[in-house]
SELUM-600413 format. One record per atom (N, C-alpha, C): residue number from 1; residue in three letters; atom name; x, y, z. Coordinates in steps of 0.001 Angstrom, whole numbers, plus 500000, padded with zeros to 6 digits. Layout:
REM residues N
+-------+------+-------+--------+--------+--------+
: kolmi : paba : rovex :     xx :     yy :     zz :
+-------+------+-------+--------+--------+--------+
:   NUM :  ala :    CA :      X :      Y :      Z :
...
+-------+------+-------+--------+--------+--------+
REM end
This chain:
REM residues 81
+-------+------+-------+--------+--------+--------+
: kolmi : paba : rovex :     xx :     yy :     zz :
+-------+------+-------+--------+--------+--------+
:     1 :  unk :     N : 109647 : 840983 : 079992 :
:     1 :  unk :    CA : 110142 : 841595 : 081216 :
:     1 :  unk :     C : 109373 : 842885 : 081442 :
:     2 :  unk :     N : 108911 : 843350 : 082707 :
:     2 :  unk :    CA : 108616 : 844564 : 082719 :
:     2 :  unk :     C : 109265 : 845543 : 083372 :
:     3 :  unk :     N : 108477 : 846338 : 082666 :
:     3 :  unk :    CA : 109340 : 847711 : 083541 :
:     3 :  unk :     C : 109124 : 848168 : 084681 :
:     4 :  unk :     N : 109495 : 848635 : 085550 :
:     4 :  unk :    CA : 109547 : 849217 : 086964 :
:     4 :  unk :     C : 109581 : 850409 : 087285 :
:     5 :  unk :     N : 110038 : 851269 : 085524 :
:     5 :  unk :    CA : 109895 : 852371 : 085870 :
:     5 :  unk :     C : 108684 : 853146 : 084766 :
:     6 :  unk :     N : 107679 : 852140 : 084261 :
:     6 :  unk :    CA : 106423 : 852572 : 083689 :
:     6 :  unk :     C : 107472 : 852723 : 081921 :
:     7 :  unk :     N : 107627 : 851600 : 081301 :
:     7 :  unk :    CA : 107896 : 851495 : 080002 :
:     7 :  unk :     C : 106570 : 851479 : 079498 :
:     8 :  unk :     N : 106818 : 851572 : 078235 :
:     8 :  unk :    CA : 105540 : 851540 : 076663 :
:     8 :  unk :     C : 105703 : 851489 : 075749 :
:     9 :  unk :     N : 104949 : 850473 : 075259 :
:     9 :  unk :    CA : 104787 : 850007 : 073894 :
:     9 :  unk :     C : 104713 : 851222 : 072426 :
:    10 :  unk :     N : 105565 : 851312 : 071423 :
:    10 :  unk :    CA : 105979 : 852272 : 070690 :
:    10 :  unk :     C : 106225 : 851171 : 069052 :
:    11 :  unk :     N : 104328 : 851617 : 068710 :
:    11 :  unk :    CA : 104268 : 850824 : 067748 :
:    11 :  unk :     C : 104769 : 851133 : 066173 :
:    12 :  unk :     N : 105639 : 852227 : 066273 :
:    12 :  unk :    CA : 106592 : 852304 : 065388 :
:    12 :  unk :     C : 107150 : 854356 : 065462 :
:    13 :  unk :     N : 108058 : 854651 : 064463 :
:    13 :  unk :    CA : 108523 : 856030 : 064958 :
:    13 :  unk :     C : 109220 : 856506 : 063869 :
:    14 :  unk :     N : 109146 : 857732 : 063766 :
:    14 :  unk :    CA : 109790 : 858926 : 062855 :
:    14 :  unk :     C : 111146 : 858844 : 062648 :
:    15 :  unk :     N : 112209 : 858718 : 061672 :
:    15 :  unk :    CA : 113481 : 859403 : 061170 :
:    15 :  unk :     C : 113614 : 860646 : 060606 :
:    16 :  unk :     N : 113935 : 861628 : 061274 :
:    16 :  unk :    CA : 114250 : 862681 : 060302 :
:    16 :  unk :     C : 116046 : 862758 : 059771 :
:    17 :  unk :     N : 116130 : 862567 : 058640 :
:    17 :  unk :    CA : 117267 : 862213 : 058112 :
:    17 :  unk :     C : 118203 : 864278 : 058027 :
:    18 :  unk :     N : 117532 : 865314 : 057830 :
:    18 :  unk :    CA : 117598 : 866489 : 057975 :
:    18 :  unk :     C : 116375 : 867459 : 058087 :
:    19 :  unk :     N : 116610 : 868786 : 058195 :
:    19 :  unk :    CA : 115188 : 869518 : 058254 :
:    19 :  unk :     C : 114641 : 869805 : 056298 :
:    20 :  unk :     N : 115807 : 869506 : 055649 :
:    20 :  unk :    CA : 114847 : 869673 : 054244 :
:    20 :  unk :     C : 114037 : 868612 : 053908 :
:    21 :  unk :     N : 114022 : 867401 : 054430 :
:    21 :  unk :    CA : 113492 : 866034 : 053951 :
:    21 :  unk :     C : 112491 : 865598 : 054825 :
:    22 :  unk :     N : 111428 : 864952 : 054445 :
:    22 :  unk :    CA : 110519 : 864369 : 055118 :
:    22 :  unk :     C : 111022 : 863604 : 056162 :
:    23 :  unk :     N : 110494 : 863637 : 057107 :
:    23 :  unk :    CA : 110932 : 862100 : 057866 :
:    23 :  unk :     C : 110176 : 860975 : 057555 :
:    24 :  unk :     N : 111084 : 859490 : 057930 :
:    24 :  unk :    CA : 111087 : 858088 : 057279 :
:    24 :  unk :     C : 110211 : 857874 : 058354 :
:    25 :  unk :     N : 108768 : 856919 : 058159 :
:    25 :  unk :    CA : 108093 : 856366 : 059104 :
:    25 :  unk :     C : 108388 : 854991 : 059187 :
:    26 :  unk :     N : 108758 : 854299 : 060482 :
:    26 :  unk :    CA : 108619 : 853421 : 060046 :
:    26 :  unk :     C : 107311 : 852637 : 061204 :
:    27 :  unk :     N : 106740 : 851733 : 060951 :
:    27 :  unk :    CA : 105811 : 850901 : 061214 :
:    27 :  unk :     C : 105585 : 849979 : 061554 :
:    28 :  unk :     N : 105646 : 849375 : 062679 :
:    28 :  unk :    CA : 106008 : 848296 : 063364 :
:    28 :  unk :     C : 105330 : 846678 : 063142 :
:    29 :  unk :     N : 103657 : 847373 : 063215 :
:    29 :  unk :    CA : 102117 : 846583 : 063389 :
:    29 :  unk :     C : 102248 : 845349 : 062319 :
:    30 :  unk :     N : 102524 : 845691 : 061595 :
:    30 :  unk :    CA : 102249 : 844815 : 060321 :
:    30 :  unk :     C : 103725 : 843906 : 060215 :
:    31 :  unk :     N : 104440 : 844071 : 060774 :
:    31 :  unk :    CA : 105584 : 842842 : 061480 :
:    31 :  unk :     C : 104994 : 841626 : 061654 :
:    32 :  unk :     N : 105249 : 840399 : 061203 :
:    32 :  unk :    CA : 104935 : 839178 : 061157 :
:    32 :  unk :     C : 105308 : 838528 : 062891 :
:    33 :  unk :     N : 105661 : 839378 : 063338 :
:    33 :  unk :    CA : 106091 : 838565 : 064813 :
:    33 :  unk :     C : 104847 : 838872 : 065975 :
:    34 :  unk :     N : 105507 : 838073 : 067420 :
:    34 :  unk :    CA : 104516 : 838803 : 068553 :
:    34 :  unk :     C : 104865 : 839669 : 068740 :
:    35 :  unk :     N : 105875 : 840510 : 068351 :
:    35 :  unk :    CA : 106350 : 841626 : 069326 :
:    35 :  unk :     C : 106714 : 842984 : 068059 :
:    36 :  unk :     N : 105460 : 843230 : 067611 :
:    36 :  unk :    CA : 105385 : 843980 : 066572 :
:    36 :  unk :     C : 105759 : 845704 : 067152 :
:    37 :  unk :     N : 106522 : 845519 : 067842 :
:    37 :  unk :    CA : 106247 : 847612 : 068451 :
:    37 :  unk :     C : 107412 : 847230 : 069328 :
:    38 :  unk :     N : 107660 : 848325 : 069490 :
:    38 :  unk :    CA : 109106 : 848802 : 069907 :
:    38 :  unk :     C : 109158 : 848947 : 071276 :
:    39 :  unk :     N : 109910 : 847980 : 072259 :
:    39 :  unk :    CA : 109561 : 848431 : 073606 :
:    39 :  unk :     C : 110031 : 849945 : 074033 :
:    40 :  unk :     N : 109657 : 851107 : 074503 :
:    40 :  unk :    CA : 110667 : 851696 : 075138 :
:    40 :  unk :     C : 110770 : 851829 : 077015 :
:    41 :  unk :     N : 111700 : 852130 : 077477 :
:    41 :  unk :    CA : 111971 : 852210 : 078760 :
:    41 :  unk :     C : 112996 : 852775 : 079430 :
:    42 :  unk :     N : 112466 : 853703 : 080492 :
:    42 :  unk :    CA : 113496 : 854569 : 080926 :
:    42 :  unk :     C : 114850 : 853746 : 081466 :
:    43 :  unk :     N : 115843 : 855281 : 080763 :
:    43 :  unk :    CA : 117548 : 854615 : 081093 :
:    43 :  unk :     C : 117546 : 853611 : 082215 :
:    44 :  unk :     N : 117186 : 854531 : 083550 :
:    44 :  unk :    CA : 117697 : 853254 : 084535 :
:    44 :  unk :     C : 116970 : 851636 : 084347 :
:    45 :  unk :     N : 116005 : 851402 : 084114 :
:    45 :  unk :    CA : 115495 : 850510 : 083514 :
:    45 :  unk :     C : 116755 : 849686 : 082863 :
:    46 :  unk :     N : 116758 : 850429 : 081169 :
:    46 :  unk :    CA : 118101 : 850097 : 080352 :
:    46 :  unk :     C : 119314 : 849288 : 080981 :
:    47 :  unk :     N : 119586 : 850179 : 081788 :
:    47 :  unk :    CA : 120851 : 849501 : 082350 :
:    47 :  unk :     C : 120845 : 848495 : 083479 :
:    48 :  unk :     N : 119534 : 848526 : 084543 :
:    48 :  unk :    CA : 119484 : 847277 : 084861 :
:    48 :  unk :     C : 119645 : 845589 : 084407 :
:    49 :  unk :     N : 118911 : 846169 : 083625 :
:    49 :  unk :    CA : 118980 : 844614 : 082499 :
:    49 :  unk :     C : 120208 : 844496 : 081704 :
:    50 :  unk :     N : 120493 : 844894 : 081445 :
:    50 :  unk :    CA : 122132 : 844763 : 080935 :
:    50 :  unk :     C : 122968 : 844393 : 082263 :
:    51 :  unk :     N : 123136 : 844652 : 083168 :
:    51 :  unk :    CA : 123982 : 844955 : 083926 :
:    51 :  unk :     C : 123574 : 843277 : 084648 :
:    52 :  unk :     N : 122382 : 842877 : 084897 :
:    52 :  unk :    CA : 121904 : 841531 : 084900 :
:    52 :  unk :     C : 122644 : 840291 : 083682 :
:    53 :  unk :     N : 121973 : 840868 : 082499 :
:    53 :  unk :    CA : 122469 : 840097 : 081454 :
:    53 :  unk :     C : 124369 : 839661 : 081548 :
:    54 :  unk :     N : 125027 : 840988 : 081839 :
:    54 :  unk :    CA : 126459 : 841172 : 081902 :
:    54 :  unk :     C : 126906 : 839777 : 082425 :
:    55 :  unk :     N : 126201 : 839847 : 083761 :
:    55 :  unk :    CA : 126515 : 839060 : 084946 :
:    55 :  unk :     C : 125784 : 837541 : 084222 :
:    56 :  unk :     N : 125083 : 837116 : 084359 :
:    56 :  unk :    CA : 125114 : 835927 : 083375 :
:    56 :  unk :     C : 125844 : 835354 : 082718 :
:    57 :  unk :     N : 126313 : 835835 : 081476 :
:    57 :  unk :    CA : 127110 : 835413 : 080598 :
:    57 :  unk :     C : 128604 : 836119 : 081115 :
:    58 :  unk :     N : 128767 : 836968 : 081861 :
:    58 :  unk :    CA : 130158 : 836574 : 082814 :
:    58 :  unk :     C : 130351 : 835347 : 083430 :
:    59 :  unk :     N : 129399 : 834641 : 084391 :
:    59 :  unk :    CA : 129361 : 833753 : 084928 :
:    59 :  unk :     C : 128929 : 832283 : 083782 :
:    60 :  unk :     N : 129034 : 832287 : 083238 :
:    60 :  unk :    CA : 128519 : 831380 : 082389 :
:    60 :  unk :     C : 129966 : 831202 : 080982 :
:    61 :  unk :     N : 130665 : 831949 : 081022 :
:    61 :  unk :    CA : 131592 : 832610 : 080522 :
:    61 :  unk :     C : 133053 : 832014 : 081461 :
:    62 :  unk :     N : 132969 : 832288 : 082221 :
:    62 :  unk :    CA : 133391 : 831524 : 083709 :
:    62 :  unk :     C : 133789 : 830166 : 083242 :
:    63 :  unk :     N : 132411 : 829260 : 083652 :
:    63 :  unk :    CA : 132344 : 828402 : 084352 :
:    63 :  unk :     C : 133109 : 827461 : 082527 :
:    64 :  unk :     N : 132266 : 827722 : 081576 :
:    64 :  unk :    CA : 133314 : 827494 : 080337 :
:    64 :  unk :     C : 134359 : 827183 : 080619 :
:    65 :  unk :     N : 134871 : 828428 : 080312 :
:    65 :  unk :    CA : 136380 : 828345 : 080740 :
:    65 :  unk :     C : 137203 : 827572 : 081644 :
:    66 :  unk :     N : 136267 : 827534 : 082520 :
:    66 :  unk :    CA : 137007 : 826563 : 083593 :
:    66 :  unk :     C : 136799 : 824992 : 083035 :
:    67 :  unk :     N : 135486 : 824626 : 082282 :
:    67 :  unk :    CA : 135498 : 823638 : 081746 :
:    67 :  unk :     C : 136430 : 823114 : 081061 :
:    68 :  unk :     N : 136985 : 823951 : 080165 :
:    68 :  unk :    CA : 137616 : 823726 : 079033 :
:    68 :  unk :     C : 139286 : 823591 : 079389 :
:    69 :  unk :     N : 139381 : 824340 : 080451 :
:    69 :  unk :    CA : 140491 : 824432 : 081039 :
:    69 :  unk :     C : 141248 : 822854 : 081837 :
:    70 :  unk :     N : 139894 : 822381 : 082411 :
:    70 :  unk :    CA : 140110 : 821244 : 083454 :
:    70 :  unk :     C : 140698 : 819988 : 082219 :
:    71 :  unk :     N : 139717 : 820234 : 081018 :
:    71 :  unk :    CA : 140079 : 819272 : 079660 :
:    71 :  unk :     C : 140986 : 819143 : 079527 :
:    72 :  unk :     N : 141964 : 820405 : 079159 :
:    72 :  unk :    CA : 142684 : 820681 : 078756 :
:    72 :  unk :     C : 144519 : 819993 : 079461 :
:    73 :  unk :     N : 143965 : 820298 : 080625 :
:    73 :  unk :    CA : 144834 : 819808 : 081759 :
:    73 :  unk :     C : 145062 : 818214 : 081713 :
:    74 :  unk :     N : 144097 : 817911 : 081528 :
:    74 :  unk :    CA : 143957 : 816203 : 081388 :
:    74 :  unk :     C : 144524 : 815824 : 080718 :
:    75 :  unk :     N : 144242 : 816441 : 079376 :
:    75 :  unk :    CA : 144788 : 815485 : 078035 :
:    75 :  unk :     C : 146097 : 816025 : 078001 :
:    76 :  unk :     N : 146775 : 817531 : 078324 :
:    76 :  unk :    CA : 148019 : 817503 : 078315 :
:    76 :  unk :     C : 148685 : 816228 : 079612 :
:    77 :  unk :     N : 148080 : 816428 : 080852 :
:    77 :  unk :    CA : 148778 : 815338 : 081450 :
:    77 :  unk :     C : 148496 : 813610 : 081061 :
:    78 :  unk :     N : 147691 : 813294 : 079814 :
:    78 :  unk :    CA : 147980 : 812583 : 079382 :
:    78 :  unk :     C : 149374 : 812406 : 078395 :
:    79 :  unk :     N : 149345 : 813299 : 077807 :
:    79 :  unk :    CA : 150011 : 813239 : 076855 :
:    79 :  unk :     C : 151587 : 812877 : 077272 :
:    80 :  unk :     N : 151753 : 813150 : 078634 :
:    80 :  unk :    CA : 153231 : 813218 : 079652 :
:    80 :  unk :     C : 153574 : 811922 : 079792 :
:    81 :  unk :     N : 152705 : 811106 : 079716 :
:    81 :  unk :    CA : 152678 : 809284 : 080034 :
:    81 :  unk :     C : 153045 : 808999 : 078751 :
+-------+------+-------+--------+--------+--------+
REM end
């Protein structure tokens, strides 16, 4: 997916656990996958896609339910006979 509001690739990044301790690197590159680096992308970005995703699996979430529901109906009004 891309970004719209100029995301970038963030092939790995710093932990500082406190100011007495080194920070933890960690390193993305050498990840066995395609997607070795860290996407980042501004908030509104963030929440578009979620807010997409939401709606999906609301609706999909839905239509389930209603599946399961219509079943449900059946075999109890079988069960009445």
């Amino acid at each position: 997916m891309r970004s719209s509001g100029g995301g970038y690739r963030e092939p790995g990044f710093n932990v500082g656990l406190n100011s007495r301790k080194k920070p933890i690197s960690l390193d993305m590159q050498g990840l066995d996958t395609r997607f070795p680096y860290m996407l980042v992308l501004p908030q509104g970005d963030t929440e578009e896609i979620l807010e997409k995703v939401k709606s999906t699996f609301q609706n999909l979430a839905l239509f389930v339910y209603r599946s399961m529901a219509k079943k449900e109906v059946a075999l109890w009004q079988e069960s009445m006979v």
